[in-house]
PDB file with SEQRES, HELIX, SHEET and CRYST1 records, atoms N, CA, C and O in Angstrom:
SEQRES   1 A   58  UNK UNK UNK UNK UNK UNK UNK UNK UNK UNK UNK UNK UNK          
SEQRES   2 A   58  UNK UNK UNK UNK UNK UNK UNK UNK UNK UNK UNK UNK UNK          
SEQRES   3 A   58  UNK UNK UNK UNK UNK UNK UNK UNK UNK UNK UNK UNK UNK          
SEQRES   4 A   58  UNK UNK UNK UNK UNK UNK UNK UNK UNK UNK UNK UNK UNK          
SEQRES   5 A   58  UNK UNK UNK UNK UNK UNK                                      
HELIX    1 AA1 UNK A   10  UNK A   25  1                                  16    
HELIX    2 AA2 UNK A   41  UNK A   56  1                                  16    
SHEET    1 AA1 2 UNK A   2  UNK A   6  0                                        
SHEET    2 AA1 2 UNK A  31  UNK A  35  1                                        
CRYST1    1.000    1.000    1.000  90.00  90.00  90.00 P 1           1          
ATOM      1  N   UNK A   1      -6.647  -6.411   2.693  1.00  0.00           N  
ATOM      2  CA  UNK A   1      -5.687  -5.493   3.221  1.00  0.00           C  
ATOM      3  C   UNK A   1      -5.153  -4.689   2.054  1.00  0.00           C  
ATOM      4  O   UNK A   1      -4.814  -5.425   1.128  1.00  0.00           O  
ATOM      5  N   UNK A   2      -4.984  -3.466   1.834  1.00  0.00           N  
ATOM      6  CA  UNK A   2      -4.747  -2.191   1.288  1.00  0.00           C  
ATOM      7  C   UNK A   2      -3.071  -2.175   1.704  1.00  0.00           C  
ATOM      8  O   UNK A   2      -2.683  -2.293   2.866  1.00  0.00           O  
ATOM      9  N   UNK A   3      -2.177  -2.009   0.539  1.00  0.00           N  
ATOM     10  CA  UNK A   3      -0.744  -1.676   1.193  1.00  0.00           C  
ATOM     11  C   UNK A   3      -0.477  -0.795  -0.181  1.00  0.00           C  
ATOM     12  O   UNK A   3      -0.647  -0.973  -1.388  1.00  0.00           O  
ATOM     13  N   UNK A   4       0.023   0.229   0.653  1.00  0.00           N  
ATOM     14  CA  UNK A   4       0.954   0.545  -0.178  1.00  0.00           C  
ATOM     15  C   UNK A   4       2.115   1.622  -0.047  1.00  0.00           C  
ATOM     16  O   UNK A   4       1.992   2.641   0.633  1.00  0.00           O  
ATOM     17  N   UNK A   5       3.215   1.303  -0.743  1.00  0.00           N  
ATOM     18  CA  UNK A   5       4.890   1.800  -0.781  1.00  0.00           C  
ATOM     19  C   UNK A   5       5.075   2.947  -1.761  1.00  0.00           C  
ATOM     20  O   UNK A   5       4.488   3.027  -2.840  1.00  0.00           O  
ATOM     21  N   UNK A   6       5.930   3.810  -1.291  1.00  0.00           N  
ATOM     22  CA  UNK A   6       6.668   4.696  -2.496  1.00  0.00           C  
ATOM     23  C   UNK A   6       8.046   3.888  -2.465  1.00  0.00           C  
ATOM     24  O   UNK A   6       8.684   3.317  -1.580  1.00  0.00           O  
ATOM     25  N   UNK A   7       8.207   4.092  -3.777  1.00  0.00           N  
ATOM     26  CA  UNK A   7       9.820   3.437  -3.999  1.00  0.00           C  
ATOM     27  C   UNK A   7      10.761   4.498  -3.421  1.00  0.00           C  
ATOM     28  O   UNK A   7      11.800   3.949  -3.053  1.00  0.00           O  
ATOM     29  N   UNK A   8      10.780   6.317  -3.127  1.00  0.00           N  
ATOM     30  CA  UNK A   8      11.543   6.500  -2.404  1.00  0.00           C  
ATOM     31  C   UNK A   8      11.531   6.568  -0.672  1.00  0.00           C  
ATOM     32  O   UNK A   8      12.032   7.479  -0.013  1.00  0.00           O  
ATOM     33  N   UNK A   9      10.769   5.268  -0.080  1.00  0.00           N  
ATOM     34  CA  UNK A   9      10.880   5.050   0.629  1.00  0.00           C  
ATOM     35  C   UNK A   9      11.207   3.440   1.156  1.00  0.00           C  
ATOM     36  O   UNK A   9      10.419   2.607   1.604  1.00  0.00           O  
ATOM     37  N   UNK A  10      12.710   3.345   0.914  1.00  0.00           N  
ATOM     38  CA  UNK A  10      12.922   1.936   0.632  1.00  0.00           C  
ATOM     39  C   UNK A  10      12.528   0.696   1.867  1.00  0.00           C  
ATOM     40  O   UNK A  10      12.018  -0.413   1.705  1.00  0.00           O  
ATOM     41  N   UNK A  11      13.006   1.409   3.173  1.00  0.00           N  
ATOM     42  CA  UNK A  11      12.770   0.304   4.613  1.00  0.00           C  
ATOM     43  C   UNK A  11      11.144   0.273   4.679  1.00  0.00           C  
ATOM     44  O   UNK A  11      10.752  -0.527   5.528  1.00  0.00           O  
ATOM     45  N   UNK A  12      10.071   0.975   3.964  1.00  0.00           N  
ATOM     46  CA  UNK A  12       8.908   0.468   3.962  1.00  0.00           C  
ATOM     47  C   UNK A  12       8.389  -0.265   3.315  1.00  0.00           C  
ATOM     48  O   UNK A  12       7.556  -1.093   3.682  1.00  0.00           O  
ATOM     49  N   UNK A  13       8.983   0.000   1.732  1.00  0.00           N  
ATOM     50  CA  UNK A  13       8.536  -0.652   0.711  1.00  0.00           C  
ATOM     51  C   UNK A  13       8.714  -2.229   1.090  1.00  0.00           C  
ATOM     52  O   UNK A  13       7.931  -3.177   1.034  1.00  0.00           O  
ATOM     53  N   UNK A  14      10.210  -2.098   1.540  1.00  0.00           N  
ATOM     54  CA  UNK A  14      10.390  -3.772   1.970  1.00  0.00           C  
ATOM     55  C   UNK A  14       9.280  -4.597   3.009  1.00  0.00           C  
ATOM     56  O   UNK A  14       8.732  -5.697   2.936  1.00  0.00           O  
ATOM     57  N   UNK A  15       9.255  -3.755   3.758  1.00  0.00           N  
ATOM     58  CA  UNK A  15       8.275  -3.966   4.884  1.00  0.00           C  
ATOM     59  C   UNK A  15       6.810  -4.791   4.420  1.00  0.00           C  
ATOM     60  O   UNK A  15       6.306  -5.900   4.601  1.00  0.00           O  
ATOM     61  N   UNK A  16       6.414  -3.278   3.577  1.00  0.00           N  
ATOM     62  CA  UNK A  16       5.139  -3.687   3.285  1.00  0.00           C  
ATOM     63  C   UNK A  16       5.134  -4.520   2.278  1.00  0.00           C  
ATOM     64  O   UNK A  16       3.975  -4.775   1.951  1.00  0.00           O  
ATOM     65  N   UNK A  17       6.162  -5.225   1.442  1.00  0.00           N  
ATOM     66  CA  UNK A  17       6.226  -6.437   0.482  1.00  0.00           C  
ATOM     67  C   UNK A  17       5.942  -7.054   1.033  1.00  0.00           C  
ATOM     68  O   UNK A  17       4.844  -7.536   0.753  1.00  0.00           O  
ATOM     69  N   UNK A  18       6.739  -7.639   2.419  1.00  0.00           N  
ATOM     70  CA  UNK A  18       7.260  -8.916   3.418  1.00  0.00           C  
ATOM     71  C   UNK A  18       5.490  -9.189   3.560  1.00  0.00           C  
ATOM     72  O   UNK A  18       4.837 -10.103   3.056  1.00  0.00           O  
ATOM     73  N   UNK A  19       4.934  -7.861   4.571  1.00  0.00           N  
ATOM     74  CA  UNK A  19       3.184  -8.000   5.064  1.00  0.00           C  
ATOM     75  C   UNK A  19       2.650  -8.708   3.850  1.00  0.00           C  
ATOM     76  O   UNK A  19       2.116  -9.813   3.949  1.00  0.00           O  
ATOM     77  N   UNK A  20       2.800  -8.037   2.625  1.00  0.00           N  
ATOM     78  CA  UNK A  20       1.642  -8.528   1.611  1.00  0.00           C  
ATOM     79  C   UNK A  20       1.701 -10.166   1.707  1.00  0.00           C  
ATOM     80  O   UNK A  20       0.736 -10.880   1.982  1.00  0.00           O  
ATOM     81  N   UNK A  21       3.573 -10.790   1.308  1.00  0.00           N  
ATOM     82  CA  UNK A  21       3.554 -12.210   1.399  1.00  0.00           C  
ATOM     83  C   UNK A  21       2.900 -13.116   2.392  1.00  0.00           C  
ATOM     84  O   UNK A  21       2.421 -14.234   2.201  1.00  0.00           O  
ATOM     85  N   UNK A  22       2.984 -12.317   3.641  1.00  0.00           N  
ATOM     86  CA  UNK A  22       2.692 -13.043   4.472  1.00  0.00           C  
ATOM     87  C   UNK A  22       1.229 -13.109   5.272  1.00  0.00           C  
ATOM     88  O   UNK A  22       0.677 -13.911   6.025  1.00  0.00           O  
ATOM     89  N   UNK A  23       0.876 -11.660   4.616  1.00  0.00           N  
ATOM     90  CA  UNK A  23      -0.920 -11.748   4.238  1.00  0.00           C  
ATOM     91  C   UNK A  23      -1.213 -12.803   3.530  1.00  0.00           C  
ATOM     92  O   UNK A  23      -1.726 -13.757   4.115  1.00  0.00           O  
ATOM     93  N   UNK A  24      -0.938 -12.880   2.018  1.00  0.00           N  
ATOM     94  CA  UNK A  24      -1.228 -13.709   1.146  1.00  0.00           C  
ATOM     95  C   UNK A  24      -1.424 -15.314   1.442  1.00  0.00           C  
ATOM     96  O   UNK A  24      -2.255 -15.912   0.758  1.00  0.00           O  
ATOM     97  N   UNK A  25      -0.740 -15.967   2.364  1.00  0.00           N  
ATOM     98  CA  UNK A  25       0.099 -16.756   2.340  1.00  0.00           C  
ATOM     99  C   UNK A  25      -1.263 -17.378   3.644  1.00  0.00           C  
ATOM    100  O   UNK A  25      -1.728 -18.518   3.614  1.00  0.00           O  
ATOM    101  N   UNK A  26      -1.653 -16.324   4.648  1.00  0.00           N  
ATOM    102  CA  UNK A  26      -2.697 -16.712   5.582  1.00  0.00           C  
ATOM    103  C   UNK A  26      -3.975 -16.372   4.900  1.00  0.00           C  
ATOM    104  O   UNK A  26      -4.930 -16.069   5.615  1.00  0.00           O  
ATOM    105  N   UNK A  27      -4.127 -16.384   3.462  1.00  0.00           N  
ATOM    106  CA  UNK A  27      -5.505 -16.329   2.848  1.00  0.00           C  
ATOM    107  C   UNK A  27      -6.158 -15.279   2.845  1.00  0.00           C  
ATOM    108  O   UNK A  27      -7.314 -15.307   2.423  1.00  0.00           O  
ATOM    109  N   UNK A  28      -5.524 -13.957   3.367  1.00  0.00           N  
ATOM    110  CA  UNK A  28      -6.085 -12.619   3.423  1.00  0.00           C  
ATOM    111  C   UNK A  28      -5.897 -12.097   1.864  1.00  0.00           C  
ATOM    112  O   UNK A  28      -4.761 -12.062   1.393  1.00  0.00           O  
ATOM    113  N   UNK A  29      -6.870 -11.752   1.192  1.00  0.00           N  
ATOM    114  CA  UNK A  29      -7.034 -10.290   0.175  1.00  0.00           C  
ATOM    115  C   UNK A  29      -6.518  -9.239   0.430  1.00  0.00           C  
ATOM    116  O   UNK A  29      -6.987  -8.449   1.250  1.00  0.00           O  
ATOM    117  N   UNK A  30      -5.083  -8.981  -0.467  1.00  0.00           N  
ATOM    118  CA  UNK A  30      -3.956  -8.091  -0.229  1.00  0.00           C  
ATOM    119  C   UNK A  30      -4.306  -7.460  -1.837  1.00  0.00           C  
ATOM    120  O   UNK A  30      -4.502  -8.169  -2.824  1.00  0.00           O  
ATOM    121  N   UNK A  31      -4.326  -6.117  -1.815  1.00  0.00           N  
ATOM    122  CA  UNK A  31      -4.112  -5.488  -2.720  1.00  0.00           C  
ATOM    123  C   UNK A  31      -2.568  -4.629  -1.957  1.00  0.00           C  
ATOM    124  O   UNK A  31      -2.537  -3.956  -0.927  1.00  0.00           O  
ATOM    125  N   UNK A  32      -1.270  -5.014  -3.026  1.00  0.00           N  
ATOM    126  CA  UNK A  32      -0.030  -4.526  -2.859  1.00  0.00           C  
ATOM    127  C   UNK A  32       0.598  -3.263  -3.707  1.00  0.00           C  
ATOM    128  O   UNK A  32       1.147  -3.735  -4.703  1.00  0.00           O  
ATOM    129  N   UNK A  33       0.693  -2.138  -3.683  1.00  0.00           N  
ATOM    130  CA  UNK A  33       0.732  -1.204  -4.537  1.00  0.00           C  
ATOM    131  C   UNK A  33       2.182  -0.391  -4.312  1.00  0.00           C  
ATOM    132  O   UNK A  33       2.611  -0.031  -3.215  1.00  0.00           O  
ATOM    133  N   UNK A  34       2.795  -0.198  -5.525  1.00  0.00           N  
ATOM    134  CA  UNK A  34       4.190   0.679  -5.280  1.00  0.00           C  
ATOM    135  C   UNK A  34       4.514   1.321  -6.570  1.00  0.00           C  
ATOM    136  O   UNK A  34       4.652   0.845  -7.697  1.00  0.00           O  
ATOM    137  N   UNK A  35       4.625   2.898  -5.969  1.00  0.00           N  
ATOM    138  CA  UNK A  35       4.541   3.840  -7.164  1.00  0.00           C  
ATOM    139  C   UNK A  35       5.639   4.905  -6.121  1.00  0.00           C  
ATOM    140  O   UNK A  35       5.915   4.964  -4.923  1.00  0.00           O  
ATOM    141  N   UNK A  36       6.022   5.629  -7.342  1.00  0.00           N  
ATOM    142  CA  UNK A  36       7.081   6.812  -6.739  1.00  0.00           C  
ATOM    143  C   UNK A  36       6.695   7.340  -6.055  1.00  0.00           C  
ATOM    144  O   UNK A  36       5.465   7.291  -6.023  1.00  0.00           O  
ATOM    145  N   UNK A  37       7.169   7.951  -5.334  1.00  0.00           N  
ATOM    146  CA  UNK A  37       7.020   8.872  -3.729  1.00  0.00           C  
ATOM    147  C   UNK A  37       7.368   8.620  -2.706  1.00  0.00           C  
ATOM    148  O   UNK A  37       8.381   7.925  -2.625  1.00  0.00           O  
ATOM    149  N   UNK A  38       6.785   9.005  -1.629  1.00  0.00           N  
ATOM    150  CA  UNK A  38       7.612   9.062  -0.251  1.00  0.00           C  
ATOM    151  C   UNK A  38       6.602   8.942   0.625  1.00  0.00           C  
ATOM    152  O   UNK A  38       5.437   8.990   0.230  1.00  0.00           O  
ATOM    153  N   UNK A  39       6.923   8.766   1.961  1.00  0.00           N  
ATOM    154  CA  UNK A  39       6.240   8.638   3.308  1.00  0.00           C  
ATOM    155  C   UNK A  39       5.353  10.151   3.367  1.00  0.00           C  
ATOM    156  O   UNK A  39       6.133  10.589   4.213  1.00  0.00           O  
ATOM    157  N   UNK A  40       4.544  11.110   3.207  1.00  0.00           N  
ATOM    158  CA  UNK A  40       4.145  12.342   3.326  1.00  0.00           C  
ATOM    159  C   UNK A  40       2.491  12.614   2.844  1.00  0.00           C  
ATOM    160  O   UNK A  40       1.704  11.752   2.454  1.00  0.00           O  
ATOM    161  N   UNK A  41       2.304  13.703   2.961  1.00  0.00           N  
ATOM    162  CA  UNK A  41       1.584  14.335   2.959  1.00  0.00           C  
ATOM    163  C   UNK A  41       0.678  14.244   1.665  1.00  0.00           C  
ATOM    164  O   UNK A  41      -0.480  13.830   1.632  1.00  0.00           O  
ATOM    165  N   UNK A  42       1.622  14.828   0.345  1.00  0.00           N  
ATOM    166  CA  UNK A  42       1.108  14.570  -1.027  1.00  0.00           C  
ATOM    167  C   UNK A  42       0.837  13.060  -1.281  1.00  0.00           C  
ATOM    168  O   UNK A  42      -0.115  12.496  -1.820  1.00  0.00           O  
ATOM    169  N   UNK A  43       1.982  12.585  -0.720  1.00  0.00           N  
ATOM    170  CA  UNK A  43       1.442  10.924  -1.312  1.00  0.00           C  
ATOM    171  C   UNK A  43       0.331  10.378  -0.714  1.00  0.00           C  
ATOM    172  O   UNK A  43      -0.217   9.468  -1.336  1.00  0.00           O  
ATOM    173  N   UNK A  44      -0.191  10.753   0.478  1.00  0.00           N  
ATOM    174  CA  UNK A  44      -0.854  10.154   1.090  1.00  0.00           C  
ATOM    175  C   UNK A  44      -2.247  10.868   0.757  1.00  0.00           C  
ATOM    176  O   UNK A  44      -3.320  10.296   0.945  1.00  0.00           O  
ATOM    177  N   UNK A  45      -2.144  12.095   0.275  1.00  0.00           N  
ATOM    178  CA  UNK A  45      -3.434  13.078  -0.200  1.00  0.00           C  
ATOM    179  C   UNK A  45      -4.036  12.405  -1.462  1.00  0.00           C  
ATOM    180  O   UNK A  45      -5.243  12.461  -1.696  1.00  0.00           O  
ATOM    181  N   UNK A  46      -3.172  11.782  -2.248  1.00  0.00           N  
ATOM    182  CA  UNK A  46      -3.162  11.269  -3.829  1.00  0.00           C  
ATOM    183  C   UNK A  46      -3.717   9.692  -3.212  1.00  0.00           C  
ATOM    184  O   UNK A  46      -4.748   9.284  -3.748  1.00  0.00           O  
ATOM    185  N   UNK A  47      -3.415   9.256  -2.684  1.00  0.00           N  
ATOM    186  CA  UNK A  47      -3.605   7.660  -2.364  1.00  0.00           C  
ATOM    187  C   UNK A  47      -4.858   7.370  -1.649  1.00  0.00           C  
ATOM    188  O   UNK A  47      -5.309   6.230  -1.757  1.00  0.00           O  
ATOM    189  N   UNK A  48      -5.605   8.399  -0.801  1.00  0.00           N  
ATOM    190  CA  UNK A  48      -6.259   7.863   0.121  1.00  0.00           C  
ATOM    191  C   UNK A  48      -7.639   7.317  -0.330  1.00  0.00           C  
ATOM    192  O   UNK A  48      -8.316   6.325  -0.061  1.00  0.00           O  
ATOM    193  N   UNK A  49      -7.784   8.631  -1.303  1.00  0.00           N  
ATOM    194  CA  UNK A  49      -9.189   8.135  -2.038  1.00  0.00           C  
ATOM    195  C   UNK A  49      -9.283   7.261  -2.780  1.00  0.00           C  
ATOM    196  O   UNK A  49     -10.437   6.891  -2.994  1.00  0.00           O  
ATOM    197  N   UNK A  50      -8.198   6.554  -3.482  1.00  0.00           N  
ATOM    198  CA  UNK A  50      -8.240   5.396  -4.050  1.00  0.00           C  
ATOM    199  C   UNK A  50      -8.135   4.306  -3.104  1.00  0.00           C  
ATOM    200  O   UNK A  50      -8.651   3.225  -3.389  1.00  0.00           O  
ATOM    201  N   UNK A  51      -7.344   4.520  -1.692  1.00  0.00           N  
ATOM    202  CA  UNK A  51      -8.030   3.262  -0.891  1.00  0.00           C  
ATOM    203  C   UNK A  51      -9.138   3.080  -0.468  1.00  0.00           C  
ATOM    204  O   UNK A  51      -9.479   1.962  -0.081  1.00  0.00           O  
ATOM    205  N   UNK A  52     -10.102   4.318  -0.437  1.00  0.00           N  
ATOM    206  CA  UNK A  52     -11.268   4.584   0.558  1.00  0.00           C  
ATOM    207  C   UNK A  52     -12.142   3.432  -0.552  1.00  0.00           C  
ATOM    208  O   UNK A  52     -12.833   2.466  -0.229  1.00  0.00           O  
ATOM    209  N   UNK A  53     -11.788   3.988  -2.041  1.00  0.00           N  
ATOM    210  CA  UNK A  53     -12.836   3.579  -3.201  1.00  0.00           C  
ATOM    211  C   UNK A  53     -12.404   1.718  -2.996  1.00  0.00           C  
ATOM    212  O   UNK A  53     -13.244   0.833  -2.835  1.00  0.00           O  
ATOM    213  N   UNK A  54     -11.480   1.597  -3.037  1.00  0.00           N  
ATOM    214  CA  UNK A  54     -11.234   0.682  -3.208  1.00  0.00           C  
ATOM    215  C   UNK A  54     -12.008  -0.893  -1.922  1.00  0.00           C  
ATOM    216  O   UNK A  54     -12.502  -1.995  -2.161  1.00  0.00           O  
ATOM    217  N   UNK A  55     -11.749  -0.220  -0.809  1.00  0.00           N  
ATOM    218  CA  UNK A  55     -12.515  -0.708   0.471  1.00  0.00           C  
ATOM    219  C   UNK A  55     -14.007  -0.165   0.462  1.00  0.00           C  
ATOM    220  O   UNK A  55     -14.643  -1.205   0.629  1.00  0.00           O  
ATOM    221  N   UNK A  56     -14.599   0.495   0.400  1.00  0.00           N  
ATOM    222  CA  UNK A  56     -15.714   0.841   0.310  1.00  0.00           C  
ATOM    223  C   UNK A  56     -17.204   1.077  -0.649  1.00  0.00           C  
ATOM    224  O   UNK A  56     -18.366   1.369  -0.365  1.00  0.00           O  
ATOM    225  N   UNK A  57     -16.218   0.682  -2.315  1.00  0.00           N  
ATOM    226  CA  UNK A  57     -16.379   1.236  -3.607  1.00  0.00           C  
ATOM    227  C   UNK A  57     -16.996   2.643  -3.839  1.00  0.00           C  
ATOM    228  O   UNK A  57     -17.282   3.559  -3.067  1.00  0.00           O  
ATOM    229  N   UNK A  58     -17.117   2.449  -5.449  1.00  0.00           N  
ATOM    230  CA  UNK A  58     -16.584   4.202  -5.634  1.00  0.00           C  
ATOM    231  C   UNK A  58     -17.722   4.777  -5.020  1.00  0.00           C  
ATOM    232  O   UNK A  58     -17.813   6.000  -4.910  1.00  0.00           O  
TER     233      UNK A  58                                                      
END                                                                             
């Protein structure tokens, strides 16, 4: 499982911490990631291809 938070988006970041633990915890492969930004457009333009690479490799 692929997560990831911008720190200025705080009620997700929490969110998606809580998922990772509780991924982790049922033996699922959590990659957990939190870098500046927000819920949008740019962040999600900047992020996607590193999840795609990341699930699919490069």
């Amino acid at each position: 499982m692929y997560l990831v938070a911008g720190t200025l988006e705080p009620f997700f970041l929490e969110n998606a911490a809580r998922w990772a633990v509780a991924l982790r915890d049922a033996g699922v492969d959590v990659v957990m990631t939190e870098r500046v930004g927000s819920h949008g457009g740019a962040f999600w333009r900047e992020e996607f291809p590193v999840m795609v690479s990341w699930a699919f490799g490069p």
